[in-house]
mmCIF entry with sequence, helices, sheets and N, C-alpha, C, O atoms, coordinates in Angstrom:
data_MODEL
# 
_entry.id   MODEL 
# 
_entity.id                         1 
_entity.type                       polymer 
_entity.pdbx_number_of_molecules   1 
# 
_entity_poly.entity_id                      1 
_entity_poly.type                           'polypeptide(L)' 
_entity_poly.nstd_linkage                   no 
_entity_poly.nstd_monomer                   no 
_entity_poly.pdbx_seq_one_letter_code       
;(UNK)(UNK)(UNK)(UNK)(UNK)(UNK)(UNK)(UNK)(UNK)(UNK)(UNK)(UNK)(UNK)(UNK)(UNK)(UNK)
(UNK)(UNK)(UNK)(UNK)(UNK)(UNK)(UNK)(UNK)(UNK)(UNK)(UNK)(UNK)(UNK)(UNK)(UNK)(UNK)
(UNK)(UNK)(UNK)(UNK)(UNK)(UNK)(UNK)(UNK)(UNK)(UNK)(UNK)(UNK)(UNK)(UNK)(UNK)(UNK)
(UNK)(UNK)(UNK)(UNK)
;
_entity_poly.pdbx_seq_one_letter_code_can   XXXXXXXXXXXXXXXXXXXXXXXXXXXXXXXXXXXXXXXXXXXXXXXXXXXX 
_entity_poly.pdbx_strand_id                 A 
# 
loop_
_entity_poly_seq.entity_id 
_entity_poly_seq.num 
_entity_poly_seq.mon_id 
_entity_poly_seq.hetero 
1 1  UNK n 
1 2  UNK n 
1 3  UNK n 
1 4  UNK n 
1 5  UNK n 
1 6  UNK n 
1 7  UNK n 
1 8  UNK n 
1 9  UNK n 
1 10 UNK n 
1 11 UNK n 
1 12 UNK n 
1 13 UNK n 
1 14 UNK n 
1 15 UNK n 
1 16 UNK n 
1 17 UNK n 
1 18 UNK n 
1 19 UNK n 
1 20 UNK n 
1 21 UNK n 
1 22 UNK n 
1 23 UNK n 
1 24 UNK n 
1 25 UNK n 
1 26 UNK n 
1 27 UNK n 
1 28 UNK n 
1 29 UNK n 
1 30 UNK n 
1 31 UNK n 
1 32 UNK n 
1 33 UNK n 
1 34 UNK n 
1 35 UNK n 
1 36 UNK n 
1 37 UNK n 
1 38 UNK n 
1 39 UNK n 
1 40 UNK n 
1 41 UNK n 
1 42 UNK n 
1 43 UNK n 
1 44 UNK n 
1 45 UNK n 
1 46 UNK n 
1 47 UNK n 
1 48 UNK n 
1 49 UNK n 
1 50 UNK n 
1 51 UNK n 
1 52 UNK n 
# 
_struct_asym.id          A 
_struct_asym.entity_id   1 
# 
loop_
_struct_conf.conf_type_id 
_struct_conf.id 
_struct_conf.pdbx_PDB_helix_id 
_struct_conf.beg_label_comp_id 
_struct_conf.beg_label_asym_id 
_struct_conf.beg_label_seq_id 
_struct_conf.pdbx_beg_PDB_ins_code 
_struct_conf.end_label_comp_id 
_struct_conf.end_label_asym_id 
_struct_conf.end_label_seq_id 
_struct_conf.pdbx_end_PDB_ins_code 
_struct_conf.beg_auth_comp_id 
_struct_conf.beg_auth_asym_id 
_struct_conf.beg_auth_seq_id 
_struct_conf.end_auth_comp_id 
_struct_conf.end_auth_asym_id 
_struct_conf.end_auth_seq_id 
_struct_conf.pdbx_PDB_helix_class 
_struct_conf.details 
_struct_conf.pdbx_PDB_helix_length 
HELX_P HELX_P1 AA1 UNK A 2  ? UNK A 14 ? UNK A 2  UNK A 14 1 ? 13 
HELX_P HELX_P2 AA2 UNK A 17 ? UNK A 32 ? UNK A 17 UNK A 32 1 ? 16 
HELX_P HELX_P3 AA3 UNK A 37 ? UNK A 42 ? UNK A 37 UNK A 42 1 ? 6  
HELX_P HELX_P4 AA4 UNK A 45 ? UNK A 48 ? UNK A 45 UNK A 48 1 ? 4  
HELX_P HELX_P5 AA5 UNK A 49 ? UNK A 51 ? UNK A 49 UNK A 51 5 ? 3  
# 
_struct_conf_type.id          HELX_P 
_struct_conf_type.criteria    ? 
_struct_conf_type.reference   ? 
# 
loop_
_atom_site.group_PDB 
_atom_site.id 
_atom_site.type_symbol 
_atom_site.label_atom_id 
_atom_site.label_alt_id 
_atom_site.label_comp_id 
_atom_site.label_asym_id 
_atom_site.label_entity_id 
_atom_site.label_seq_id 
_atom_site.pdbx_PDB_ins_code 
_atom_site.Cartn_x 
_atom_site.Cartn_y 
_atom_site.Cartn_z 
_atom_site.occupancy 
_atom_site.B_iso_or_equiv 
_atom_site.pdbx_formal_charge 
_atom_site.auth_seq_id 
_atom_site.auth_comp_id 
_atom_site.auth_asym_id 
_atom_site.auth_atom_id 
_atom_site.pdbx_PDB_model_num 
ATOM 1   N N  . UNK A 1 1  ? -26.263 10.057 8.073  1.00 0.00 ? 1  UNK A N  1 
ATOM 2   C CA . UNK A 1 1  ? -25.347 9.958  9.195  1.00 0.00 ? 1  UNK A CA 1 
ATOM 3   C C  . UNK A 1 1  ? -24.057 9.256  8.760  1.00 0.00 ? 1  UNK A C  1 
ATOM 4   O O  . UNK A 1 1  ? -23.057 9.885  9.104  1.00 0.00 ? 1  UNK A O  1 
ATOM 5   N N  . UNK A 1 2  ? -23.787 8.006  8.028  1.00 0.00 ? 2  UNK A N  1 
ATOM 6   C CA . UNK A 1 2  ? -22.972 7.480  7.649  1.00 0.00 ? 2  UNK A CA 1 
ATOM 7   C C  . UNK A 1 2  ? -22.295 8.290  6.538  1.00 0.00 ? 2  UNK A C  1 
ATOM 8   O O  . UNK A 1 2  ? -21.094 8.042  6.423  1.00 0.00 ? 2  UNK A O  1 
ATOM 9   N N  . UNK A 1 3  ? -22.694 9.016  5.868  1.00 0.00 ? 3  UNK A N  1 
ATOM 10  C CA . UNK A 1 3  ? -22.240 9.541  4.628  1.00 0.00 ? 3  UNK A CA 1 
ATOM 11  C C  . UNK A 1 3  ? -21.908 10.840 5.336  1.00 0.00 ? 3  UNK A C  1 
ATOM 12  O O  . UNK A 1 3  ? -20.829 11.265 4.924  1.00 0.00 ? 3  UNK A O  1 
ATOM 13  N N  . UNK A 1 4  ? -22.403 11.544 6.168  1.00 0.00 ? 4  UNK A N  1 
ATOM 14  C CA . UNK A 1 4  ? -21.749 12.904 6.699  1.00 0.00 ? 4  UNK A CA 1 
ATOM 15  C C  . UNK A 1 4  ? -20.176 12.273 7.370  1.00 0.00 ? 4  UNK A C  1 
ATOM 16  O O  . UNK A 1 4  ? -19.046 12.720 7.171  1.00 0.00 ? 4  UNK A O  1 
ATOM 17  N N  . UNK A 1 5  ? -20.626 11.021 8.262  1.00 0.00 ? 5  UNK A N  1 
ATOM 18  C CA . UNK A 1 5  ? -18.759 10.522 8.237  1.00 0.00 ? 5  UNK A CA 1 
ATOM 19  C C  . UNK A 1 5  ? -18.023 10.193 7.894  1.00 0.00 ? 5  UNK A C  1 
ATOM 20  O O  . UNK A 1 5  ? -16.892 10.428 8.321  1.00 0.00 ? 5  UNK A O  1 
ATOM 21  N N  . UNK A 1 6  ? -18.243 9.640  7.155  1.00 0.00 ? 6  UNK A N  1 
ATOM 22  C CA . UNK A 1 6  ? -17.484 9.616  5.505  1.00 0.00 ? 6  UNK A CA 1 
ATOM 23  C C  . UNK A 1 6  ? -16.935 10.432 5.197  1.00 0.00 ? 6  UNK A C  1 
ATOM 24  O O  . UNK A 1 6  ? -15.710 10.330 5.268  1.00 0.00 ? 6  UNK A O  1 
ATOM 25  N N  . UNK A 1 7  ? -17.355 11.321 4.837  1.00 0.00 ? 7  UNK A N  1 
ATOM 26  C CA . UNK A 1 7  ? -17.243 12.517 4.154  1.00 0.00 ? 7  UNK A CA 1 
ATOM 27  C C  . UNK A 1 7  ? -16.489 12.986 5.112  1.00 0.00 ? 7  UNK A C  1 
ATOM 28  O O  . UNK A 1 7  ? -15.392 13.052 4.557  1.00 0.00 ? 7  UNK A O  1 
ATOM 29  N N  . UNK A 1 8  ? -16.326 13.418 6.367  1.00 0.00 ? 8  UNK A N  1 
ATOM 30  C CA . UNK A 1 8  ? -15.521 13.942 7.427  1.00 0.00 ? 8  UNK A CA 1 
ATOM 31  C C  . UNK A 1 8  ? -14.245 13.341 7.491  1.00 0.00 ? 8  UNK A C  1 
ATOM 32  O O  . UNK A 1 8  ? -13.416 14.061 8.049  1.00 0.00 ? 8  UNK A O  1 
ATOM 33  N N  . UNK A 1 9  ? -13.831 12.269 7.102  1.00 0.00 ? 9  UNK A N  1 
ATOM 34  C CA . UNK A 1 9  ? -13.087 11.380 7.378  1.00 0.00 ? 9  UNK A CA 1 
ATOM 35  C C  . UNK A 1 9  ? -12.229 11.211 5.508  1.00 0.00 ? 9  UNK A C  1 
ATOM 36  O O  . UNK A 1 9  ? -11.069 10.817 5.394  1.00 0.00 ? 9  UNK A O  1 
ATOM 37  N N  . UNK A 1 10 ? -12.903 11.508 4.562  1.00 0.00 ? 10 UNK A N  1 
ATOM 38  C CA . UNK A 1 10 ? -11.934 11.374 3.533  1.00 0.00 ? 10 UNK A CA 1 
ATOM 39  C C  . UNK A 1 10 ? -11.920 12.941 3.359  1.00 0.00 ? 10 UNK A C  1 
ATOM 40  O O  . UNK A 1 10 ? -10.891 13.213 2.742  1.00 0.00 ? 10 UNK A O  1 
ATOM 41  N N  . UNK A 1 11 ? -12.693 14.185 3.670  1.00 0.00 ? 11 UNK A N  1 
ATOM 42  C CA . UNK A 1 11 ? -11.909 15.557 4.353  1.00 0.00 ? 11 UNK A CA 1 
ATOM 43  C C  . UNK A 1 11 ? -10.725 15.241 4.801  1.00 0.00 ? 11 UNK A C  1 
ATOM 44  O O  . UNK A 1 11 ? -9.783  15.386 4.021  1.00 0.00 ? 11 UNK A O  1 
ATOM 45  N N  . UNK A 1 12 ? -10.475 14.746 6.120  1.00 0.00 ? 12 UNK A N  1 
ATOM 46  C CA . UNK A 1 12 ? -9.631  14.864 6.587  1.00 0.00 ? 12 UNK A CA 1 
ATOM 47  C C  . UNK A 1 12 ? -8.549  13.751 6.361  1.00 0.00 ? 12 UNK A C  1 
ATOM 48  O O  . UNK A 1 12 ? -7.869  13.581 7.374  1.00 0.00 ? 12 UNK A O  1 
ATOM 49  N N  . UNK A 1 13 ? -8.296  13.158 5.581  1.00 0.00 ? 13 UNK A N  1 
ATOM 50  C CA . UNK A 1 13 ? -7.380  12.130 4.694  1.00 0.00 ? 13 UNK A CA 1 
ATOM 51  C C  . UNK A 1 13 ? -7.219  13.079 3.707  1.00 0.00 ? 13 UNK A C  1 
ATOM 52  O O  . UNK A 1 13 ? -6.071  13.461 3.932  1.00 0.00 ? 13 UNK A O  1 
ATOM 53  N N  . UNK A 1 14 ? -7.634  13.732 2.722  1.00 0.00 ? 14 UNK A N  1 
ATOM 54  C CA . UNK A 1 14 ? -7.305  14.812 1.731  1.00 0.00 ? 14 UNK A CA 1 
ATOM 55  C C  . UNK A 1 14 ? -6.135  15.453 2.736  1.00 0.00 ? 14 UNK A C  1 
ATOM 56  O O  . UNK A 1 14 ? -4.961  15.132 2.554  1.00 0.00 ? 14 UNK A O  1 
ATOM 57  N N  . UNK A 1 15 ? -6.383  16.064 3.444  1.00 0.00 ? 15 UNK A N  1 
ATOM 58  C CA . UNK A 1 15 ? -5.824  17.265 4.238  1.00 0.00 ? 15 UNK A CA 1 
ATOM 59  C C  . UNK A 1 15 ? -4.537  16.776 4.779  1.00 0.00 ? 15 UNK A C  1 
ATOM 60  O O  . UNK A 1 15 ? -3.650  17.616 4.930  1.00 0.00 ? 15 UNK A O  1 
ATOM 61  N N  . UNK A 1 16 ? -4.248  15.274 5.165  1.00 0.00 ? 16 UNK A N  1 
ATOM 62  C CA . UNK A 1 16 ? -2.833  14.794 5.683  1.00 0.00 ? 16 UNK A CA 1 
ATOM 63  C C  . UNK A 1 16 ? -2.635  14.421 4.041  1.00 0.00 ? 16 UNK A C  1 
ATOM 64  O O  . UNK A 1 16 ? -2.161  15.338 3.370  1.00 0.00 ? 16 UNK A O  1 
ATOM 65  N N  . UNK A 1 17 ? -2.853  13.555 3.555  1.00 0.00 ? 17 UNK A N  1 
ATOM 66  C CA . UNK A 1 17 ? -2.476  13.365 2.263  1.00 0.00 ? 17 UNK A CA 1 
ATOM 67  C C  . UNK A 1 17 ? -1.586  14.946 1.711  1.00 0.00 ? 17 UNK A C  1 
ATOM 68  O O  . UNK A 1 17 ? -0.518  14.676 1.162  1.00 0.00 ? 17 UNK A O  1 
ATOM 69  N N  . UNK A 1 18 ? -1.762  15.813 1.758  1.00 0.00 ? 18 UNK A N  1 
ATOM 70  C CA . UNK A 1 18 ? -1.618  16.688 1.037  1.00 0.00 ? 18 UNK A CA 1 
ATOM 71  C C  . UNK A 1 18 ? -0.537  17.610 1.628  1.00 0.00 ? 18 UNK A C  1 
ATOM 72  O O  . UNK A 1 18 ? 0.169   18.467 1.096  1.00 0.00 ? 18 UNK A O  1 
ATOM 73  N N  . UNK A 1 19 ? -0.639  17.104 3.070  1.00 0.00 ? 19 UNK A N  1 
ATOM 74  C CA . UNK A 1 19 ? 0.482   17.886 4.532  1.00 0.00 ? 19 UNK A CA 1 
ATOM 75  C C  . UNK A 1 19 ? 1.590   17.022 4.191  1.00 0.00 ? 19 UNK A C  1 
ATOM 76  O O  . UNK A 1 19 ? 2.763   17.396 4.194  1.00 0.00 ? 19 UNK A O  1 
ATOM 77  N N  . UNK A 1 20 ? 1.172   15.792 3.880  1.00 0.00 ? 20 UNK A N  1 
ATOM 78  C CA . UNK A 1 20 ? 2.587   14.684 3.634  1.00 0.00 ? 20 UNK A CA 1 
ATOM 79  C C  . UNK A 1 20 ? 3.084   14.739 2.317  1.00 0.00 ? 20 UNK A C  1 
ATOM 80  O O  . UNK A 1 20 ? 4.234   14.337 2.146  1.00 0.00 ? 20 UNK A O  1 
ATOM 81  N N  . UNK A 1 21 ? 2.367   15.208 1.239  1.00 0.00 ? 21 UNK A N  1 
ATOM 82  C CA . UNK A 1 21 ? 3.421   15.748 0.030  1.00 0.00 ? 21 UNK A CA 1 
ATOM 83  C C  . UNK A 1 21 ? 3.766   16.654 0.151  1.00 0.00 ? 21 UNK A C  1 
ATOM 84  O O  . UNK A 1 21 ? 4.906   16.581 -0.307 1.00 0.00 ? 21 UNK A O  1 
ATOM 85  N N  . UNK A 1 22 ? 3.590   17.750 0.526  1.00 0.00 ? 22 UNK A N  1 
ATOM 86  C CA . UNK A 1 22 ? 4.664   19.481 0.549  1.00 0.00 ? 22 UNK A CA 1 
ATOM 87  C C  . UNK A 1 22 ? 5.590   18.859 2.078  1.00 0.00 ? 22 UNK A C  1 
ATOM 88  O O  . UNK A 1 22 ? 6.583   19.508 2.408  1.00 0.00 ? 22 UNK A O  1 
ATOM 89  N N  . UNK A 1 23 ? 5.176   17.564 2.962  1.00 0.00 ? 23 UNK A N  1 
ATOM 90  C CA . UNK A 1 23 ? 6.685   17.415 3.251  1.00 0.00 ? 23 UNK A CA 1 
ATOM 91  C C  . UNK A 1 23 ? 7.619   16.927 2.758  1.00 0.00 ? 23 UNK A C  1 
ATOM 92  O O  . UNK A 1 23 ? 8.750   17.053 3.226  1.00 0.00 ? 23 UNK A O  1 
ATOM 93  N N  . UNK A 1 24 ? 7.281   16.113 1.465  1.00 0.00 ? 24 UNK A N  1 
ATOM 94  C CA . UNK A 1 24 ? 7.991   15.187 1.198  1.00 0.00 ? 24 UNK A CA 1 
ATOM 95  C C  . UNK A 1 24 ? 8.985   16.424 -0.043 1.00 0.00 ? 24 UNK A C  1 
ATOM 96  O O  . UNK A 1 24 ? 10.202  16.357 -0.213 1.00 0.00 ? 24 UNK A O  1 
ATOM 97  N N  . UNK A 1 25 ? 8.166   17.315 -0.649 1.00 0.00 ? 25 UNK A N  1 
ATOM 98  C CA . UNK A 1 25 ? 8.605   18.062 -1.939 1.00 0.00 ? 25 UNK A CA 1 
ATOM 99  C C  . UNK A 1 25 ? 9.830   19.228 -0.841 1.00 0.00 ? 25 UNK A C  1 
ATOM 100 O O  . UNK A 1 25 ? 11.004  19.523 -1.061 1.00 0.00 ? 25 UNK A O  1 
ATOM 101 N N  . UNK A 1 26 ? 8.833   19.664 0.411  1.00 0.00 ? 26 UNK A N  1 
ATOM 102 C CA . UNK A 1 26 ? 9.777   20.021 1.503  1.00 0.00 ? 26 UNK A CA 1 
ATOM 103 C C  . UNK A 1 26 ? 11.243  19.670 1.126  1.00 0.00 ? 26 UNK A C  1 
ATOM 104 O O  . UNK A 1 26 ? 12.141  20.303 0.572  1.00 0.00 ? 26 UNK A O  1 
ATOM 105 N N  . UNK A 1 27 ? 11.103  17.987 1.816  1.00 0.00 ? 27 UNK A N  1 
ATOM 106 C CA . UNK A 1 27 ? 12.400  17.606 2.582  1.00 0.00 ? 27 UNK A CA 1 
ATOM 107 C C  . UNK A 1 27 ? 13.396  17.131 0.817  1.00 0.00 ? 27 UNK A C  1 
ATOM 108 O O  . UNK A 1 27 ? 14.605  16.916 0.727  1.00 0.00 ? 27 UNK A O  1 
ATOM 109 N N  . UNK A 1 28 ? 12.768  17.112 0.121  1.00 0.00 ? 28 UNK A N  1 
ATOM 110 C CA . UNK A 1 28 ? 13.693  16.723 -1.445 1.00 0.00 ? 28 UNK A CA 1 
ATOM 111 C C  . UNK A 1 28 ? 14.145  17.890 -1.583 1.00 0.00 ? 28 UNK A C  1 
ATOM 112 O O  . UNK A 1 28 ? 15.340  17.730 -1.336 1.00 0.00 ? 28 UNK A O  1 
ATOM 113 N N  . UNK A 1 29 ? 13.960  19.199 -1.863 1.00 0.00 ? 29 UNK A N  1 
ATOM 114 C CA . UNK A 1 29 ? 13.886  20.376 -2.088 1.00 0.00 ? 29 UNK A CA 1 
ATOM 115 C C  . UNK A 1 29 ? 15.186  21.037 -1.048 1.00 0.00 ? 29 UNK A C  1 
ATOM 116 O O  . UNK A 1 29 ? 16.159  21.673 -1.452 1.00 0.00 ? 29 UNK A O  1 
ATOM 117 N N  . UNK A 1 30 ? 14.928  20.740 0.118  1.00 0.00 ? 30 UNK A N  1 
ATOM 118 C CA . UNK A 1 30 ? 15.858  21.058 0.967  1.00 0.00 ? 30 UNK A CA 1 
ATOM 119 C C  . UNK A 1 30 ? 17.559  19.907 1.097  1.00 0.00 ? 30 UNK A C  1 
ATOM 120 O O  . UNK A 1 30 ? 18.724  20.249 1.297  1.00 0.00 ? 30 UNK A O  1 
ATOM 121 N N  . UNK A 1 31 ? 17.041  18.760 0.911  1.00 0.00 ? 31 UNK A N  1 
ATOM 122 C CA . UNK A 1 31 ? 18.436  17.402 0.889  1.00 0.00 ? 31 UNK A CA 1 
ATOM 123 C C  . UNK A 1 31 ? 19.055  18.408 -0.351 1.00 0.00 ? 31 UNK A C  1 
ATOM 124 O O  . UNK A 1 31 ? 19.826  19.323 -0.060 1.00 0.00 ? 31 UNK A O  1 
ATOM 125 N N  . UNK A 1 32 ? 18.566  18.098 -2.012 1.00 0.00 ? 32 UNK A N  1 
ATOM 126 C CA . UNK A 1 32 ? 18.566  18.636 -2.926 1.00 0.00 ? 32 UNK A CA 1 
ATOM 127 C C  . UNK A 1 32 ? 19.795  20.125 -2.599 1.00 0.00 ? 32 UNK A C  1 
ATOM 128 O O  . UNK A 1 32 ? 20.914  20.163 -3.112 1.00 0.00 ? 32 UNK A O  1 
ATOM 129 N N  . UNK A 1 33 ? 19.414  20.874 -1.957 1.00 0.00 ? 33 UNK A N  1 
ATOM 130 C CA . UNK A 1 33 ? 19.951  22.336 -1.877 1.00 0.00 ? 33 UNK A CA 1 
ATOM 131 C C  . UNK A 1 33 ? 21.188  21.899 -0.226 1.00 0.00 ? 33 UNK A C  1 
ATOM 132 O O  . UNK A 1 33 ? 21.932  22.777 0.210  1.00 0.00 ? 33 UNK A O  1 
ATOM 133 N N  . UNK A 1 34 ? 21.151  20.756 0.289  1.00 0.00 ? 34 UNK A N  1 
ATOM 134 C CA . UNK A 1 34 ? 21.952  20.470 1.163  1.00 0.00 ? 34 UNK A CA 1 
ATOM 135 C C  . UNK A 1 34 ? 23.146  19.925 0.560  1.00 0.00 ? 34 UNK A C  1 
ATOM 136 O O  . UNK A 1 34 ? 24.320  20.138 0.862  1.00 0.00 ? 34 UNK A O  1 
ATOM 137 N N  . UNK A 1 35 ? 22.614  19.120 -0.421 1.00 0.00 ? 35 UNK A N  1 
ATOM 138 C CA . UNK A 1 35 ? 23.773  18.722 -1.275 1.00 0.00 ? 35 UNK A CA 1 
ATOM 139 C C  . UNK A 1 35 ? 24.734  19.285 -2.619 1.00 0.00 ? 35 UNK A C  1 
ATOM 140 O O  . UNK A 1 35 ? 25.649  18.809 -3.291 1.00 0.00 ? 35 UNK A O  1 
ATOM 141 N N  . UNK A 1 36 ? 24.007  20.508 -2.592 1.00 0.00 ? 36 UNK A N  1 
ATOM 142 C CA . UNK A 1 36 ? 24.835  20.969 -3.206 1.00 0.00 ? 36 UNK A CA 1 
ATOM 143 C C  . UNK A 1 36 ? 25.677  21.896 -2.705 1.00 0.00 ? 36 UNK A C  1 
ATOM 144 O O  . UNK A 1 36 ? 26.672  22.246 -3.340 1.00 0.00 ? 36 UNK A O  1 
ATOM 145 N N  . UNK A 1 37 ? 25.429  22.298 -1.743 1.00 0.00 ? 37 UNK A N  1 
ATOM 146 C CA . UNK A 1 37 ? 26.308  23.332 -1.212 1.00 0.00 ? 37 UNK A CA 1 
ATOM 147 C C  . UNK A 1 37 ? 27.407  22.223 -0.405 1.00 0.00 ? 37 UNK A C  1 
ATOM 148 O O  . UNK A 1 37 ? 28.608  22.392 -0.615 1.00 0.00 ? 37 UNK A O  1 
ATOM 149 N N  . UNK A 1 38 ? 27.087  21.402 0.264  1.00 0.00 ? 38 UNK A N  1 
ATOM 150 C CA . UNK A 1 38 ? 28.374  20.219 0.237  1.00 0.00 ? 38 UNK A CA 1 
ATOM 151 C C  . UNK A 1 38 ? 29.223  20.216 -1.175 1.00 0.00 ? 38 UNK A C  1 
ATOM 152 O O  . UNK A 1 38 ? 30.419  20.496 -1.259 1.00 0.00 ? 38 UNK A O  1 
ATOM 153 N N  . UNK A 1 39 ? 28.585  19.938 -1.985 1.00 0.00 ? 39 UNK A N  1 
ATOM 154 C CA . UNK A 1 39 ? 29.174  19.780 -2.910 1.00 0.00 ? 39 UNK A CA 1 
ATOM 155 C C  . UNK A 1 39 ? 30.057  20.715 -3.300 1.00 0.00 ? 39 UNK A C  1 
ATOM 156 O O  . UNK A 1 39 ? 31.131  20.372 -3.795 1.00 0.00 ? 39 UNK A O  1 
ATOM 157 N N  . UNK A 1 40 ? 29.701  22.102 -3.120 1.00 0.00 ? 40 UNK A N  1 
ATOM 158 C CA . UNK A 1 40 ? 30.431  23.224 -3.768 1.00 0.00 ? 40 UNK A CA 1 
ATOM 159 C C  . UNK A 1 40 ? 31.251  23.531 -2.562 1.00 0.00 ? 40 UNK A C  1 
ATOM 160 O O  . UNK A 1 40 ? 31.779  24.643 -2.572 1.00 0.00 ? 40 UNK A O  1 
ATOM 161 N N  . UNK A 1 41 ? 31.451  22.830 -1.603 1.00 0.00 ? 41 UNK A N  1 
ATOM 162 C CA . UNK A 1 41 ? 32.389  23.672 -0.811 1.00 0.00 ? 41 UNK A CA 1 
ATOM 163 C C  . UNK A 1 41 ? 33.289  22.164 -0.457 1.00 0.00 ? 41 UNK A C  1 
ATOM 164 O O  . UNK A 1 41 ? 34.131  22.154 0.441  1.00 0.00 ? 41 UNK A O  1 
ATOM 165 N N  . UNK A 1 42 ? 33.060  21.251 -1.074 1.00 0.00 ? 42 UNK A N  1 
ATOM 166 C CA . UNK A 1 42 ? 34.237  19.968 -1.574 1.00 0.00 ? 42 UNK A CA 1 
ATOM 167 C C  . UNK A 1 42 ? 34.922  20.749 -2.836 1.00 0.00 ? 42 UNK A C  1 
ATOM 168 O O  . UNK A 1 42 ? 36.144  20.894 -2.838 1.00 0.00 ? 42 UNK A O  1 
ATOM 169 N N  . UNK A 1 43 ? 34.306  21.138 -3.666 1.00 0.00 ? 43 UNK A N  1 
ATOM 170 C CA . UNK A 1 43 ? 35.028  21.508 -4.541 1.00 0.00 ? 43 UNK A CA 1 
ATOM 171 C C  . UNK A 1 43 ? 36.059  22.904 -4.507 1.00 0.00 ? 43 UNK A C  1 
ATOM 172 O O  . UNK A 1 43 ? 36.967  22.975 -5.335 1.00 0.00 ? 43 UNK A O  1 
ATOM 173 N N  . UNK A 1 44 ? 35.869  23.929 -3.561 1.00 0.00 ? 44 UNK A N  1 
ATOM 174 C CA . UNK A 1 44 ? 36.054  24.591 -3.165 1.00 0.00 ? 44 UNK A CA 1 
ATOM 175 C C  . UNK A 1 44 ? 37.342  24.176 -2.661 1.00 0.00 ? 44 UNK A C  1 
ATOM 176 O O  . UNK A 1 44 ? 38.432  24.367 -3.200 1.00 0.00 ? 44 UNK A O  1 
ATOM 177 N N  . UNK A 1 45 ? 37.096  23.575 -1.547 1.00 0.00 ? 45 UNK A N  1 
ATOM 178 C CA . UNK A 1 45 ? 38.182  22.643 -0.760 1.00 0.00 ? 45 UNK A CA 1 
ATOM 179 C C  . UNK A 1 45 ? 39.427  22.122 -1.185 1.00 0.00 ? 45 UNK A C  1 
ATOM 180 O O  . UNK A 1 45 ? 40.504  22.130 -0.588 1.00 0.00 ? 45 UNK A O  1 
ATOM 181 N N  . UNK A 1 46 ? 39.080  21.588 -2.495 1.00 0.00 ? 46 UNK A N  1 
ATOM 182 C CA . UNK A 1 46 ? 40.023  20.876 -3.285 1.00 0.00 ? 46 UNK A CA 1 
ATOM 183 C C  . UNK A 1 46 ? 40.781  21.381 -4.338 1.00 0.00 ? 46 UNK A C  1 
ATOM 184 O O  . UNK A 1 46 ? 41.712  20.765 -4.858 1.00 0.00 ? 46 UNK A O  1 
ATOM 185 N N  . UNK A 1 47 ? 40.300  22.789 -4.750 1.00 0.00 ? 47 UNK A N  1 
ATOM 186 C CA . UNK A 1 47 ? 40.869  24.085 -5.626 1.00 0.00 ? 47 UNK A CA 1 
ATOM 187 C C  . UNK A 1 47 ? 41.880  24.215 -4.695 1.00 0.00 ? 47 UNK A C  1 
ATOM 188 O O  . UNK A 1 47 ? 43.039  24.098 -5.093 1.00 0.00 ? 47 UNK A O  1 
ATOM 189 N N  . UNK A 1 48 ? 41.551  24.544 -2.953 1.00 0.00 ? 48 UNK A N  1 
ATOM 190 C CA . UNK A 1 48 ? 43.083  25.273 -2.244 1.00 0.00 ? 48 UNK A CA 1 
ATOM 191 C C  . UNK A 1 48 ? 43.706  24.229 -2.011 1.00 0.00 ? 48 UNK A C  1 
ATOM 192 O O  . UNK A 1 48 ? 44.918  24.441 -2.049 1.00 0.00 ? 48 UNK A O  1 
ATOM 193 N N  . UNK A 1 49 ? 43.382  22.936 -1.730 1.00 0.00 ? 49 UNK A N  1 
ATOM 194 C CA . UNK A 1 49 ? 44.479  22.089 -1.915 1.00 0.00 ? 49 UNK A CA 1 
ATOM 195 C C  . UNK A 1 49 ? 45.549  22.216 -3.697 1.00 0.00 ? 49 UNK A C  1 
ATOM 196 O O  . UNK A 1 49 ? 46.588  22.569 -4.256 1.00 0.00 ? 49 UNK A O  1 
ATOM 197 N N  . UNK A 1 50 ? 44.593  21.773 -3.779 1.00 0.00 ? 50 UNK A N  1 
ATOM 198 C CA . UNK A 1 50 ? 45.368  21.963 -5.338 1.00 0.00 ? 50 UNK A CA 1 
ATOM 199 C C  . UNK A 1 50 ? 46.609  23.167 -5.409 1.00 0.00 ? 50 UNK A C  1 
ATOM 200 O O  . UNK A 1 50 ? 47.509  23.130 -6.249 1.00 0.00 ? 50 UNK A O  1 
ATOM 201 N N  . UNK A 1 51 ? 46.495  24.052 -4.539 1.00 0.00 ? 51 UNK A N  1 
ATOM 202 C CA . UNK A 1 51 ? 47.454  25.901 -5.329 1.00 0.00 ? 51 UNK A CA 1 
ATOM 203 C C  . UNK A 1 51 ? 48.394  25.450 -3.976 1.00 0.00 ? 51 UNK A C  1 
ATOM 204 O O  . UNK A 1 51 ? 49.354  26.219 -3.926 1.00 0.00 ? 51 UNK A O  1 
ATOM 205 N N  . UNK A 1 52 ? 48.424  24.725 -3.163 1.00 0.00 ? 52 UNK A N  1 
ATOM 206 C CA . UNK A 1 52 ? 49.371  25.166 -2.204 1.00 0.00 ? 52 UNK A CA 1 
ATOM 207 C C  . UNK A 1 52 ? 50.375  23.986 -3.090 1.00 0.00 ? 52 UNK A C  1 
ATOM 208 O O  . UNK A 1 52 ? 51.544  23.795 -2.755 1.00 0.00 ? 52 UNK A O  1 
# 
């Protein structure tokens, strides 16, 4: 009885454990690809300043 809840209970700690790294690889993955397109459209930005 104790060991079937156990067992139910580090199941289900595996299962958030594992929901909370693909958010975390998620949300890096996505900042990551947020910042670069900031980035490329500062630089962008600053090419047409530059020609006028």
């Amino acid at each position: 009885m104790i060991v079937s809840s156990f067992l139910s209970y580090l199941i289900l700690f595996v299962i958030l454990v594992a929901i909370a790294v693909c958010g975390a690889m998620l949300g890096v993955k996505l900042a990551k690809r947020k910042n670069a397109k900031n980035a490329q459209q500062n630089t962008v930005a600053e090419d047409t300043t530059a020609q006028e």
